[in-house]
C-alpha positions as CSV (number, residue, x, y, z in Angstrom):
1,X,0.0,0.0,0.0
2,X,1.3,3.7,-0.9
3,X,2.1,6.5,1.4
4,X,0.2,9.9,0.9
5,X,3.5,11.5,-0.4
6,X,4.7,8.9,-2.3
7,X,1.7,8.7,-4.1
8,X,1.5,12.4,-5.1
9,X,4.9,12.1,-5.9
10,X,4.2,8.5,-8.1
11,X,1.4,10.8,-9.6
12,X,3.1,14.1,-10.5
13,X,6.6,12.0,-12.4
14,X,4.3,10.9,-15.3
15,X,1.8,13.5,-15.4
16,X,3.1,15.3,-19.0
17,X,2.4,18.8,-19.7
18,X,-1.2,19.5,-21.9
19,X,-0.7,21.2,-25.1
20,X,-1.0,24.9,-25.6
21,X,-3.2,26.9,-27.7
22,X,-3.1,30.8,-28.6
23,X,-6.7,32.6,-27.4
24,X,-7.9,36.0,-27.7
25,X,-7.5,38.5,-24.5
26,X,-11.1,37.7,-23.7
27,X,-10.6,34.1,-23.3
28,X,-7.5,34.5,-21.2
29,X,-9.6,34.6,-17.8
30,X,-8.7,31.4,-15.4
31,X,-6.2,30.1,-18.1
32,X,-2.4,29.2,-17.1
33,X,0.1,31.0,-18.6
34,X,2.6,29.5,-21.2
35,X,5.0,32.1,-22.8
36,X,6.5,34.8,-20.6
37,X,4.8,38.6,-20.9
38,X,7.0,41.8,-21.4
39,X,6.2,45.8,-20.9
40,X,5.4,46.8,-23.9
41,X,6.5,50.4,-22.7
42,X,7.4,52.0,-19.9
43,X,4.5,52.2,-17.0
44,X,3.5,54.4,-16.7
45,X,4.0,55.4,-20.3
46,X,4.5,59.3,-19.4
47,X,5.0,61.4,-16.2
48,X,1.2,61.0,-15.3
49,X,-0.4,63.7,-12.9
50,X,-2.6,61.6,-10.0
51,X,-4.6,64.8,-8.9
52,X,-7.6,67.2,-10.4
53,X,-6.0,70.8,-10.1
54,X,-3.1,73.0,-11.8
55,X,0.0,72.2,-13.2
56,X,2.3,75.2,-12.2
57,X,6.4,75.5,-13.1
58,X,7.6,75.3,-9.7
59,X,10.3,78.1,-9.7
60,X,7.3,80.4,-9.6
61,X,6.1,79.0,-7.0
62,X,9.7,79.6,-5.0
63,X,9.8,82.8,-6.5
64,X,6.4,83.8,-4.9
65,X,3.7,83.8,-7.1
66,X,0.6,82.8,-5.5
67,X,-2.1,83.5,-8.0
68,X,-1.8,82.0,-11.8
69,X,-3.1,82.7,-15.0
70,X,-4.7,79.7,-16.7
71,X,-3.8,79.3,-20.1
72,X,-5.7,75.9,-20.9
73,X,-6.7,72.7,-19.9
74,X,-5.0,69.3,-20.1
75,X,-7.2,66.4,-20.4
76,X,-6.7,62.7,-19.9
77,X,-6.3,61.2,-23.3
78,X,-5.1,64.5,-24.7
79,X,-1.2,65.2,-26.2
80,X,0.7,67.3,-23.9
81,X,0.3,71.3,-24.0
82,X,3.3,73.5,-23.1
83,X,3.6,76.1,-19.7
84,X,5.9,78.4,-21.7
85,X,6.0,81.5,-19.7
86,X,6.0,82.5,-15.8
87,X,3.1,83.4,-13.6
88,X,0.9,80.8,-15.8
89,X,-0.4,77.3,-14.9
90,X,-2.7,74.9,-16.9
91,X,-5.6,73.5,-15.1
92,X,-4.6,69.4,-15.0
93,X,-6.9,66.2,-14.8
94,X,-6.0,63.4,-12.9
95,X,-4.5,60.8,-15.6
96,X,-3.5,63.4,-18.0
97,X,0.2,63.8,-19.2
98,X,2.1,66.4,-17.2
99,X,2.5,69.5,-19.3
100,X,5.7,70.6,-20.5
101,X,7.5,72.7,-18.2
102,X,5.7,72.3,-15.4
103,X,6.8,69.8,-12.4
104,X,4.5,70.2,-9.7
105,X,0.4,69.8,-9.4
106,X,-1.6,71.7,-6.9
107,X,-5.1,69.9,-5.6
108,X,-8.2,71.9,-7.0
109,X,-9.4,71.6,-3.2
110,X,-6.5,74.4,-2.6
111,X,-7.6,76.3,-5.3
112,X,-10.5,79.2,-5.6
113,X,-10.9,80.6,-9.6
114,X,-11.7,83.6,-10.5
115,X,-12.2,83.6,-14.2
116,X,-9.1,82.9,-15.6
117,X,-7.0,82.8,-12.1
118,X,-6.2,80.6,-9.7
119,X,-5.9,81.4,-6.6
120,X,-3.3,79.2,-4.3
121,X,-3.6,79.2,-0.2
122,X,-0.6,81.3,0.1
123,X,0.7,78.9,3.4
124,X,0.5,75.8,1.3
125,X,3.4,73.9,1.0
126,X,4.5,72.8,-2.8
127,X,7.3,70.3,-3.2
128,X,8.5,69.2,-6.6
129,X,7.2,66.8,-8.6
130,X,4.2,66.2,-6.3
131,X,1.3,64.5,-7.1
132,X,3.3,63.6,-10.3
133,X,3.6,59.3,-11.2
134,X,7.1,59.1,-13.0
135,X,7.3,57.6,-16.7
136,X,8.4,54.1,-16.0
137,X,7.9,54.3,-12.2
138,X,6.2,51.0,-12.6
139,X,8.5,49.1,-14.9
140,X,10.6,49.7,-17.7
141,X,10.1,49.2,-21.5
142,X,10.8,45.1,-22.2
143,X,10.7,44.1,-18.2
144,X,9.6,41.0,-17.0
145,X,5.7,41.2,-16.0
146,X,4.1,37.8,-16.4
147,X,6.0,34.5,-15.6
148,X,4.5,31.1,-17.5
149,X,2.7,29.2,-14.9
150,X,0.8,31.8,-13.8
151,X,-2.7,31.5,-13.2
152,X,-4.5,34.3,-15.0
153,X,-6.7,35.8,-13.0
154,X,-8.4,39.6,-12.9
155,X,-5.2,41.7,-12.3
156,X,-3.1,39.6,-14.2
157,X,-5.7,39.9,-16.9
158,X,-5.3,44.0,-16.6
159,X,-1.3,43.4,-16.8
160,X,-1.8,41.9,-20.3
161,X,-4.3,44.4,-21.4
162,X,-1.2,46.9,-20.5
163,X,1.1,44.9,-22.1
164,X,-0.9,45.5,-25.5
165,X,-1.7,41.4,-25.6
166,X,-4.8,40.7,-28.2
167,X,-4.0,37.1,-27.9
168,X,-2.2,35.4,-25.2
169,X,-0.8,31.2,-25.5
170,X,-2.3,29.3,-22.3
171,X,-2.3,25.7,-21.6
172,X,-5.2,24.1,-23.8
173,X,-8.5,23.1,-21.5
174,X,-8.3,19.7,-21.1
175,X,-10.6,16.9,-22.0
176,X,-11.9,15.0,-19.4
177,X,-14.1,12.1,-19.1
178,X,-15.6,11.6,-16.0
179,X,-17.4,7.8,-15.8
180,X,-19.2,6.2,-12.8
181,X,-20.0,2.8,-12.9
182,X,-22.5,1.2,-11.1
183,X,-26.1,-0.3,-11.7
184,X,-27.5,1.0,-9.1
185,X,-27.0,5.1,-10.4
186,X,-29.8,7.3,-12.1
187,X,-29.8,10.6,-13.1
188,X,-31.6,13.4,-11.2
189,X,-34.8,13.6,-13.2
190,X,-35.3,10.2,-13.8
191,X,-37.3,7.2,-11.9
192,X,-35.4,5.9,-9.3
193,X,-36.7,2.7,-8.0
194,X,-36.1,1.7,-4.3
195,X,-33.4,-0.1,-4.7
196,X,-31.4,2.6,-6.1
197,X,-29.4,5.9,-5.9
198,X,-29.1,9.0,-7.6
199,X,-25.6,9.6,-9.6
200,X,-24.0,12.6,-7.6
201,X,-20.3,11.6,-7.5
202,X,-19.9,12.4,-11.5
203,X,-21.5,15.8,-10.9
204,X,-19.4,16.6,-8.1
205,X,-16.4,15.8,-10.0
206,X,-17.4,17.5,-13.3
207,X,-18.1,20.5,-11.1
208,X,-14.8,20.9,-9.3
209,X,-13.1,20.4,-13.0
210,X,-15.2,22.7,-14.9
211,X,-14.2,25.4,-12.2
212,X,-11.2,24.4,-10.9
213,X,-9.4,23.8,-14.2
214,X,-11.5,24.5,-17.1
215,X,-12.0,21.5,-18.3
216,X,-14.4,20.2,-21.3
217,X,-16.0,17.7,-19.3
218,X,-17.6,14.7,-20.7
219,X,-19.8,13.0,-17.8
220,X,-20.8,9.0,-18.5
221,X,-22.8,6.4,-16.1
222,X,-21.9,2.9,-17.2
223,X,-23.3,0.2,-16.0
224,X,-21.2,-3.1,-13.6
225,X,-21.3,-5.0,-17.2
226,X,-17.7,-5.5,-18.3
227,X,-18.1,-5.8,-22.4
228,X,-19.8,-2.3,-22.4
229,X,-17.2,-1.2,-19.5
230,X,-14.6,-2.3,-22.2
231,X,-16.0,-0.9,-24.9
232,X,-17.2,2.7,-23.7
233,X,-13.9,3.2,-21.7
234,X,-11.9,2.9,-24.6
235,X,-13.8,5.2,-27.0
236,X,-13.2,8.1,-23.6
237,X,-9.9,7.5,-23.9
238,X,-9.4,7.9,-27.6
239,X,-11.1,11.3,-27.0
240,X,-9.8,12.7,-23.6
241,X,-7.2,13.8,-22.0
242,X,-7.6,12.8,-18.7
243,X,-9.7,9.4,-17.2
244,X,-11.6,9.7,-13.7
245,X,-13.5,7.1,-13.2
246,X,-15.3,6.5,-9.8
247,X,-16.7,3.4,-7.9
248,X,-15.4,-0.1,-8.7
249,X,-11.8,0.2,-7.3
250,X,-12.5,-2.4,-4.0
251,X,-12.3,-6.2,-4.2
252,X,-15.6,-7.6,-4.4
253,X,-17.3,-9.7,-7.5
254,X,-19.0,-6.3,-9.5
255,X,-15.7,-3.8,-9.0
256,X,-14.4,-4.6,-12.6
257,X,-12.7,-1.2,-12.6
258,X,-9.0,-2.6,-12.4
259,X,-9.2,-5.7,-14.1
260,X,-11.1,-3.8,-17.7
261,X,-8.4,-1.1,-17.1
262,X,-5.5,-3.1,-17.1
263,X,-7.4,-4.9,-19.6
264,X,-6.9,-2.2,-22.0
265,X,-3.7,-2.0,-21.2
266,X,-3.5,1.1,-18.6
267,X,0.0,0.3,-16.5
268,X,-1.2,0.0,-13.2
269,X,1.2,2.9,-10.8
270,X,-0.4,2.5,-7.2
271,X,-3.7,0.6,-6.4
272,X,-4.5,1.9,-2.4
273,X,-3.0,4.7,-0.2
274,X,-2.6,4.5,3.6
275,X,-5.3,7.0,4.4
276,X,-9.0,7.4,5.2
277,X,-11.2,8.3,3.9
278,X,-10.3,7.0,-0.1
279,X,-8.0,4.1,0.8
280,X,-8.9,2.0,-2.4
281,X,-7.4,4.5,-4.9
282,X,-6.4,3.0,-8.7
283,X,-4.0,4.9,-10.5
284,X,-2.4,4.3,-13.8
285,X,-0.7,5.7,-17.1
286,X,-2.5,4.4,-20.6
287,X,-0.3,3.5,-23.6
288,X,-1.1,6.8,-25.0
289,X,0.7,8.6,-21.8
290,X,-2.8,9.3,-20.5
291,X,-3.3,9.5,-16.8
292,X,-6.4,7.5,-15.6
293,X,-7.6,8.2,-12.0
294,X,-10.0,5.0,-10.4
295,X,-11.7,6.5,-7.7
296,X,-13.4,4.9,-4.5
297,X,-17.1,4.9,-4.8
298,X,-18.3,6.5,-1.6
299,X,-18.8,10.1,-1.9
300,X,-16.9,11.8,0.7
301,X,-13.5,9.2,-0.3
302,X,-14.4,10.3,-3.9
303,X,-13.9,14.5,-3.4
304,X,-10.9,13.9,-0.6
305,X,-9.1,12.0,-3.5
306,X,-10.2,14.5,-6.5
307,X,-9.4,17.4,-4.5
308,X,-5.5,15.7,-3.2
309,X,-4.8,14.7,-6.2
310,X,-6.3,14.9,-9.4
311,X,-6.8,18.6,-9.6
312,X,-3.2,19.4,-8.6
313,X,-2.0,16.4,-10.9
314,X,-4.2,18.4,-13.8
315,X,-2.9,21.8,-13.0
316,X,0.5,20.5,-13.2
317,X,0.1,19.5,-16.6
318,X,-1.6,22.7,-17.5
319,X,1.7,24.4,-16.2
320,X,0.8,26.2,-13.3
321,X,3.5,27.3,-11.1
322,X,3.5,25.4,-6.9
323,X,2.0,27.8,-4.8
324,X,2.9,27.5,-0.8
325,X,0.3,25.5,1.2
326,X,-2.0,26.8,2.7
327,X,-2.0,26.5,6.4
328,X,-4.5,26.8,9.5
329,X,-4.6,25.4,12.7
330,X,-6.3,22.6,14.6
331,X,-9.4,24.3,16.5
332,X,-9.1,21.5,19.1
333,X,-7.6,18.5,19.4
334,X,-9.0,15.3,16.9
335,X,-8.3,11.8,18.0
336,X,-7.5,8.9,15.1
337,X,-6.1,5.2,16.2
338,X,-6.0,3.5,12.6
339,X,-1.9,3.9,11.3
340,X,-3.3,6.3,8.4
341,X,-3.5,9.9,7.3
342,X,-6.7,11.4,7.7
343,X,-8.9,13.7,5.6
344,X,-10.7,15.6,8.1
345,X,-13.6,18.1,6.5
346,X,-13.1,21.4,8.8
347,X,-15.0,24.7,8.7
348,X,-12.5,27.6,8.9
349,X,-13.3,30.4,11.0
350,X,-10.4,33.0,12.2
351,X,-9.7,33.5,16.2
352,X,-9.6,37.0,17.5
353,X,-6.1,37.5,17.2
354,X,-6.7,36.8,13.3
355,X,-5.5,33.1,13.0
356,X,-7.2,30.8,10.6
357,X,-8.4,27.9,12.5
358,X,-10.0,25.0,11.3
359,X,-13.4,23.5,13.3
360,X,-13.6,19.3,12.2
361,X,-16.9,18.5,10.9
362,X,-16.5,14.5,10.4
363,X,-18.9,13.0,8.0
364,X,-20.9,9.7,10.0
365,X,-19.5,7.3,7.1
366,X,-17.4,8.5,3.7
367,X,-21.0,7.5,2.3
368,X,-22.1,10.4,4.6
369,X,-21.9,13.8,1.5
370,X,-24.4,16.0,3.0
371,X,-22.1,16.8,6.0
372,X,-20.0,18.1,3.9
373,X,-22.7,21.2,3.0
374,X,-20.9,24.7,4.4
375,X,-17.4,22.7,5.2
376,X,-14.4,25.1,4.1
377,X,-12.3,21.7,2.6
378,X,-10.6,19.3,4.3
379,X,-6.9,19.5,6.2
380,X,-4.7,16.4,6.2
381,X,-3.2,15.0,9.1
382,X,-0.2,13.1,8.4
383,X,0.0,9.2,9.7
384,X,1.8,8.3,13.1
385,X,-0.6,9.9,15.7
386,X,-3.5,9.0,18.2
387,X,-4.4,12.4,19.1
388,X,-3.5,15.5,16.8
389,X,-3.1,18.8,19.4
390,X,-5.1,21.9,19.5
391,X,-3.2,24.6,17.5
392,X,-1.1,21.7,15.3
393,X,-0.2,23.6,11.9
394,X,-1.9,21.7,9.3
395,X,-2.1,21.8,5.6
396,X,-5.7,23.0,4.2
397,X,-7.9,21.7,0.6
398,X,-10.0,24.2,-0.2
399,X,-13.6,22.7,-2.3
């Protein structure tokens, strides 16, 4: 049986990278970066003023002059005008370029106008180049603003925009087919007899990869029958990506899942991890270098396992760059006899002192996927312990 680690680790050796593909700027949103992303100019492009008011010349300012004659406006979006002769200022919006010859901006709020004067508080104090955001203050002209591997969300989306980027190369959304197998599944919205269940696992999955990795998602029941199993797994293949399958992965007569795999010749990696809940994990590679993830059955095993290690195993290939774990705190202490890790669900809440601290909210089985309704994620508690302490530093799955 594997260890957590060496299973992520068994995981992430023969995941390959997805392919890329080239999208427009409005298509960019949630995608990974591929290619690296340089300034197209210097940002800020121009000495930009930050502040509604005047732009004065501030040796006049040092030479006394209090009240200015305005000899235009500057507008955002407009080329730059010229302050060519003392005593004069150019009213200024904020964003606009700073006029030639002037190198200070005073607020309007210190201002009164009288037709065309302005009027300075004569106490105020006027230091150069105030108010004023220096061309390239931001970044030169060629610099380094987007790594590849990074995830593209709303700022970095702006930073391309800035970098003049109509069309950006991001890792290609990948196909995945997501298959539970089972006679006993329906589909909400169709009879269910009493003797079976609705189908949830595949939407849950479907869910987290449509959000978490947007994937094309193609979501099959099959039935505990192995022709069809053989038949309909192989066509999935041929047109994914990625395999999840879950159910099927224990040892009793109907879980054909390892046997049909193998069967079509997917190299078995690891089949069980020393962990609860989602000990009966099946992973394996296909002979097309495809990764194929066998999932337990039961609900709450089915998530733990998506969440550990399918979606960073996908994310991986897509390119994206390790971020740190994220880490919160035991809210008090949990007690676990079995020799395994343990996915605990948790609700984190933050202490007064600001620390993020996570609550346990066991399920009643791994069968038991309403509990998990409000639950923050999960946190992993490595093997070795009885009793994990109040305030232990563990690592946290978001859902």
């Amino acid at each position: 049986m594997t260890d957590v680690g060496a299973a992520e680790a068994l995981i992430f050796e023969r995941i390959q990278p997805l392919p890329a593909r080239r999208v427009a700027l409005s298509e960019a949103a949630g995608g990974i970066l591929r290619e690296p992303v340089r300034a197209e100019r210097d940002q800020p492009p121009f000495d930009r003023v930050t502040m509604d008011g005047i732009a004065i010349a501030l040796r006049d300012w040092q030479d006394g002059v209090r009240s200015f004659e305005v000899v235009g406006l500057q507008a955002a979006g407009a080329p730059p005008m010229t302050l060519s002769a003392p005593g004069r200022c150019i009213e200024i919006m904020t964003g606009a370029m700073l006029p030639a010859g002037a190198d200070a901006v005073i607020p309007v709020e210190r201002i009164s106008r009288e037709t065309t004067q302005a009027h300075v508080e004569p106490t105020l104090d006027v230091a150069a180049r105030q108010f004023i955001h220096p061309r390239g203050s931001d970044g030169q002209a060629g610099s380094l603003l987007l790594e590849p591997g990074t995830s593209l969300n709303p700022p970095e989306v702006a930073i391309l925009a800035s970098a003049g980027c109509a069309e950006v190369e991001i890792g290609a959304a990948p196909r995945v087919a997501v298959i539970s197998t089972g006679d006993e599944l329906v589909e909400p919205g169709q009879p269910v007899a009493t003797h079976q269940i609705r189908s949830s696992n595949d939407w849950a999955i479907a869910a987290a990869l449509e959000r978490r990795c947007s994937a094309s998602v193609t979501r099959v029941l099959i039935k505990d029958e192995r022709e069809e199993m053989l038949a309909r797994i192989a066509a999935l293949h041929d047109e994914s990506d990625v395999l999840v399958l879950s159910g099927g992965v224990s040892m009793g007569r109907y879980d054909l899942v390892p046997g049909v795999l193998e069967q079509l010749g997917v190299e078995l990696v690891f089949h069980k991890i020393e962990q609860r809940p989602g000990r009966p994990m099946w992973f394996g590679m296909s002979r097309a270098s495809k990764p194929v993830f066998a999932l337990p059955g039961n609900p709450v095993s089915t998530l733990v396992c998506l969440y550990r290690y399918v979606l960073p195993a996908i994310h991986r290939a897509l390119g994206l760059t390790a971020t740190p774990h994220e880490i919160v705190r035991l809210a008090e202490n949990v007690e676990f006899a079995p020799d395994l890790a343990y996915f605990l669900p948790v609700v984190v809440e933050s202490s007064s002192d600001g620390a993020a601290l996570a609550n346990p909210r066991p399920t009643n089985t791994s069968g038991d996927f309403v509990s998990l309704a409000s639950t923050t994620g999960f946190v992993e508690l490595p093997r070795g312990e009885d009793v994990y302490s109040k305030g232990l530093a563990v690592r946290l799955f978001r859902w």
